[in-house]
N, C-alpha and C positions, 0 to 999 in steps of 0.2 A: 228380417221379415218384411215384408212388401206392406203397408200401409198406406190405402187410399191411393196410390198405385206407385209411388215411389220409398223408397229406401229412408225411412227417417233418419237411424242409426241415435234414438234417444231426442230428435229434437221435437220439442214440440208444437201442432202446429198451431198458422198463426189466432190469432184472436180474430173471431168476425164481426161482423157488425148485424146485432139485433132487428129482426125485421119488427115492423112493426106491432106493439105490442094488442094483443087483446083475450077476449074472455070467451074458452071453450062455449060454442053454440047451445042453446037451450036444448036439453034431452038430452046432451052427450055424457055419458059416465065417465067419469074420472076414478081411475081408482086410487079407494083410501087405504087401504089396509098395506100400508108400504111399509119394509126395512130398511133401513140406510147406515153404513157402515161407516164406523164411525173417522175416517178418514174421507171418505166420500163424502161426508157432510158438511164438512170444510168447504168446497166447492159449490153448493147447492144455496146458494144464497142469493136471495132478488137481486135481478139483473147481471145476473151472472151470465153466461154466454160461451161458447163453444162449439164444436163439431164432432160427426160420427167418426169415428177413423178403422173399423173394423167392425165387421158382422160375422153372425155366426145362426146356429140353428135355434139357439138357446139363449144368445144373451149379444148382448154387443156392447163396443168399447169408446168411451165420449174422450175428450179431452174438455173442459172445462176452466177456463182462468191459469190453465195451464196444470190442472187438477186431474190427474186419468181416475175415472170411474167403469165398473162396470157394471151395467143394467140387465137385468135376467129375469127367465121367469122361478118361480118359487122352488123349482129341483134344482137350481143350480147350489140352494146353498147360503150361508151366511159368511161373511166375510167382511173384511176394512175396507174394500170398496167397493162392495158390491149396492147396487138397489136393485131391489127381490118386489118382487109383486104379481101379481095375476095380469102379463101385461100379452097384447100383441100387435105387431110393427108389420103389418103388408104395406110392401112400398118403399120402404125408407131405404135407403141406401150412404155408402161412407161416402163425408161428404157435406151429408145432408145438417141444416142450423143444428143446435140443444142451446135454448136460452133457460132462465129461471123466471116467472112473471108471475105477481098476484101469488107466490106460495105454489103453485103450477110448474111441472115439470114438461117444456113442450121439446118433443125431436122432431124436427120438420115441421109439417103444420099438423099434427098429433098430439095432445094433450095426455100427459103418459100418467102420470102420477099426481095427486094432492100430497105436497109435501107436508102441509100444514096439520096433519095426523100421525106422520112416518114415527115409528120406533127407531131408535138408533140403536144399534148391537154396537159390544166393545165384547173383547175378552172376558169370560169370567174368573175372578180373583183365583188367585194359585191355591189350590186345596193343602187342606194339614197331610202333612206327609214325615215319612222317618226312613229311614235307612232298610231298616224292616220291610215297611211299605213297598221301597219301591224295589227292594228283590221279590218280595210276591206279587209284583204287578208285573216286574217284566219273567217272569216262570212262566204267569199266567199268557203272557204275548208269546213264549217259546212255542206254547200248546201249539196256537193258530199259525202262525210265522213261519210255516215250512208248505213243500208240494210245491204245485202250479200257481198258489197266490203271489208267489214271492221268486215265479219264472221268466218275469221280463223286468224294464228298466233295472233299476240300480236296487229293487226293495231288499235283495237278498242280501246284502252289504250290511243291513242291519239284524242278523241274525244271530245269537249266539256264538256259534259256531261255522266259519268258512267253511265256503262250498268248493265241495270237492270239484264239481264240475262247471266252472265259469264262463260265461258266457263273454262275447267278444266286447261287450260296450261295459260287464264288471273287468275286465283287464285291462281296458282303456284309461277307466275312475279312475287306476289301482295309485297311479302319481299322484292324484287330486286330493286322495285318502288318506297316504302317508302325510302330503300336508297337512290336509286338516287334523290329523292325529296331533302332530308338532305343535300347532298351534293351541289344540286344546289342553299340553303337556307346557305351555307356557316357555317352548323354545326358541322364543321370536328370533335368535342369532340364527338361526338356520337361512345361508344365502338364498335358496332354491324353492322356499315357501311357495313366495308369487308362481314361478314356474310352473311347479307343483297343482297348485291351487287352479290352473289354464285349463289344466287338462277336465276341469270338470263345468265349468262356466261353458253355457251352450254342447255339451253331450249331450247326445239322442236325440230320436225325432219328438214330432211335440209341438201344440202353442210353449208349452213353460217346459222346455230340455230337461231329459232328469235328473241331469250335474246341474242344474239349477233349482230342480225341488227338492235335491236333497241338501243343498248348500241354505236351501231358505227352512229347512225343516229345523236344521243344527241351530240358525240362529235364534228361532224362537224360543228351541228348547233351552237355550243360553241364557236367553233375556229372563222365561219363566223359574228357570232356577237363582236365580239374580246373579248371574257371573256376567254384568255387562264390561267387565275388564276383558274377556274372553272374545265376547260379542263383536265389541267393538274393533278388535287384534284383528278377529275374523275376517269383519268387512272390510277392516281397512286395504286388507288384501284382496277381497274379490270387488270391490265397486273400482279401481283399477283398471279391471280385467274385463269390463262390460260390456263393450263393442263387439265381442264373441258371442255374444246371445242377440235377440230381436226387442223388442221394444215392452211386446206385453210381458215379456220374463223379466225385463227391469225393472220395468214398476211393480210386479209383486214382488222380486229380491228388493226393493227398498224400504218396502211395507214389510215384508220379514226383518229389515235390521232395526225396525222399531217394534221389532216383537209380535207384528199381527201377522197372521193369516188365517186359511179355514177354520170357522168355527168347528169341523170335525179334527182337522188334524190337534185343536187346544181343546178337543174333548178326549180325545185318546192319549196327549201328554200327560193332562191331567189325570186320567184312570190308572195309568200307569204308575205315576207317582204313589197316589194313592193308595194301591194295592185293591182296587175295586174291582177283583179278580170277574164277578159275575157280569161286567159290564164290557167287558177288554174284546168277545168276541164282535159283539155289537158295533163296539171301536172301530174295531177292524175295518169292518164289513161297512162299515160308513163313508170308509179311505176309498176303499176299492173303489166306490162310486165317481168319485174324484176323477175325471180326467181317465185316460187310458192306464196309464200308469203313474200319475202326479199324486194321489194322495197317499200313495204307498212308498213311493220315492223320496217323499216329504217327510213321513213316517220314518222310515229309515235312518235318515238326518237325525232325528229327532233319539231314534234310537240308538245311535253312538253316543252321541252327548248322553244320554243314561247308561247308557250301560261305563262309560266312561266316569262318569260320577257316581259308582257304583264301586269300581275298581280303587277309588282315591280312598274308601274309607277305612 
C-alpha cells in the first residue's frame, strides 16, 4: 500500500522534530469527550511526536514514537488503536506533524483532542460460558449467517455448513484454511503450513484484506478462549508471511496477536460464547458496519475457532 507516497513495506516513518511548542488560541475548543484505545495510549504521551501517514474520509492514521494510531470520528468505533471523538481535520494532509503538548493532541497546527479527560477502552473481561452456551449461541449465529450477508469476502467460510456455490476469492482461502485447520488441530509437523497460511495473508481488495480479517478474527478468538499455545503456533506462522499485505493490515494483524481488535468483533465473540442468543443479531448487524467486508471476515475467523472448540468437546 502506498503511504505518504512511497512503498513502506512495515517501516516506520522517521521521527520529527516538534515544532514549537504552544497553547490552543483563546476560544478555540478542544474536544474532551475522547476514547483512546488502550494500545494507542501507549503513544500518547507528552512530547511524544510523530506524523500523518494516511487519510481517509472518516479517520486517519499517525505514526507516533513509532506507535501506529488511528484517529476517527465517533462511527468509526472502538478499538486498541483507535481515538474516537467528535473531531474534524479541513486541511491536514499525510505528512503533516502530530506531537503530544500540555495533555493536547495537536495534527498539524490543529488542536484535536484534550487527552487529559480521554477514557481508555480495553476489551471487556471474557463472559462465563459453557459448552451449552456456546452451541446456543452459535445455532443462534446459524439463524442470521446465511443469504447476501455472508455473499462477499471470506464471511461465508464461517458458516456451519459449506457453500455449495463458492465464490473465486473462498477458493483462493481454500489452502490458507486447510492450514489454519492443522494448526488449530495442533499439527505443527505439517511441512506446508506456512505455504498454506500465504495464501490468505493480503487476499482481497480492501484497506485490511480479508485473508487478513479473518486470520486476525481467529487470533482473538484464540487469545479470548485462552488457547495462547494455539495463538502463538498461529502467528508465528503468519507474522513471516507479512510483506504480502500493506502496512495498515499489519499493524492491526499484530494488535489481533495480542488479542485486541474491534470492540464489536469482542462483543459478538463474546455473545456467542455466551449463548446471549437475543443479542447475536444486533452482533451481527454491528460487523456488517465494519469496513465493506472486514467485520464479517473477522467474524468468520472468529467463528472457526468456535465452532472448532466446539467439535473438541
Amino acid at each position: 500500500m502506498l503511504i505518504g507516497g512511497s512503498e513502506a513495506h512495515g517501516r516506520q516513518p522517521g521521527r520529527v522534530n516538534a515544532p514549537g511548542e504552544r497553547r490552543p488560541e483563546p476560544g478555540v475548543t478542544v474536544p474532551a469527550d475522547v476514547e483512546v484505545g488502550l494500545l494507542a495510549d501507549r503513544a500518547l504521551r507528552d512530547r511524544a511526536v510523530g506524523q500523518v501517514v494516511a487519510m481517509f474520509e472518516r479517520s486517519l492514521y499517525a505514526v507516533i514514537d513509532g506507535i501506529w494510531i488511528c484517529v476517527g470520528r465517533t462511527g468509526i468505533g472502538s478499538g486498541p488503536l483507535h481515538v474516537v471523538g467528535d473531531f474534524r481535520w479541513p486541511g491536514l494532509a499525510v505528512g503533516d506533524p502530530v506531537r503530544v503538548a500540555d495533555s493536547i493532541l495537536w495534527i498539524g497546527a490543529t488542536p484535536f483532542a484534550n487527552l487529559a479527560t480521554r477514557s481508555v477502552w480495553a476489551p471487556p473481561a471474557v463472559p462465563n460460558w459453557s459448552i451449552s452456551s456456546l452451541r446456543r449461541g452459535l445455532d443462534a449465529v446459524d439463524e442470521v449467517w446465511v443469504g447476501g450477508l455472508i455473499a462477499e469476502g471470506l464471511a461465508a467460510v464461517g458458516s456451519a455448513h459449506a457453500p455449495s456455490d463458492t465464490s473465486a476469492l473462498v477458493r483462493a482461502a481454500m489452502p490458507g484454511l486447510a492450514a489454519l485447520e492443522r494448526v488449530l488441530a495442533g499439527a505443527d509437523d505439517d511441512a506446508d503450513r506456512e505455504s498454506g497460511l500465504a495464501s490468505l495473508i493480503g487476499l482481497g481488495p480492501g484497506l485490511t484484506p480479508s485473508g487478513d480479517d479473518l486470520i486476525g478474527g481467529a487470533l482473538i478468538a484464540l487469545a479470548t478462549f485462552g488457547r495462547n499455545e494455539s495463538r502463538d503456533a498461529l502467528w508465528d506462522r503468519c507474522r513471516m508471511l507479512l510483506d504480502g499485505t500493506n502496512d495498515i493490515s499489519r499493524m492491526h494483524l499484530r494488535a489481533a496477536a495480542l488479542g485486541y481488535g474491534a470492540a464489536a468483533l469482542h462483543a459478538a465473540i463474546h455473545t456467542t460464547m455466551s449463548g446471549e442468543t437475543a443479542g447475536v443479531r444486533g452482533a451481527v448487524t454491528a460487523l456488517a458496519a465494519i469496513g465493506h467486508t472486514s467485520g464479517l471476515d473477522a467474524f468468520a475467523g472468529g467463528l472457526i475457532v468456535l465452532r472448532h472448540a466446539l467439535c473438541q468437546r
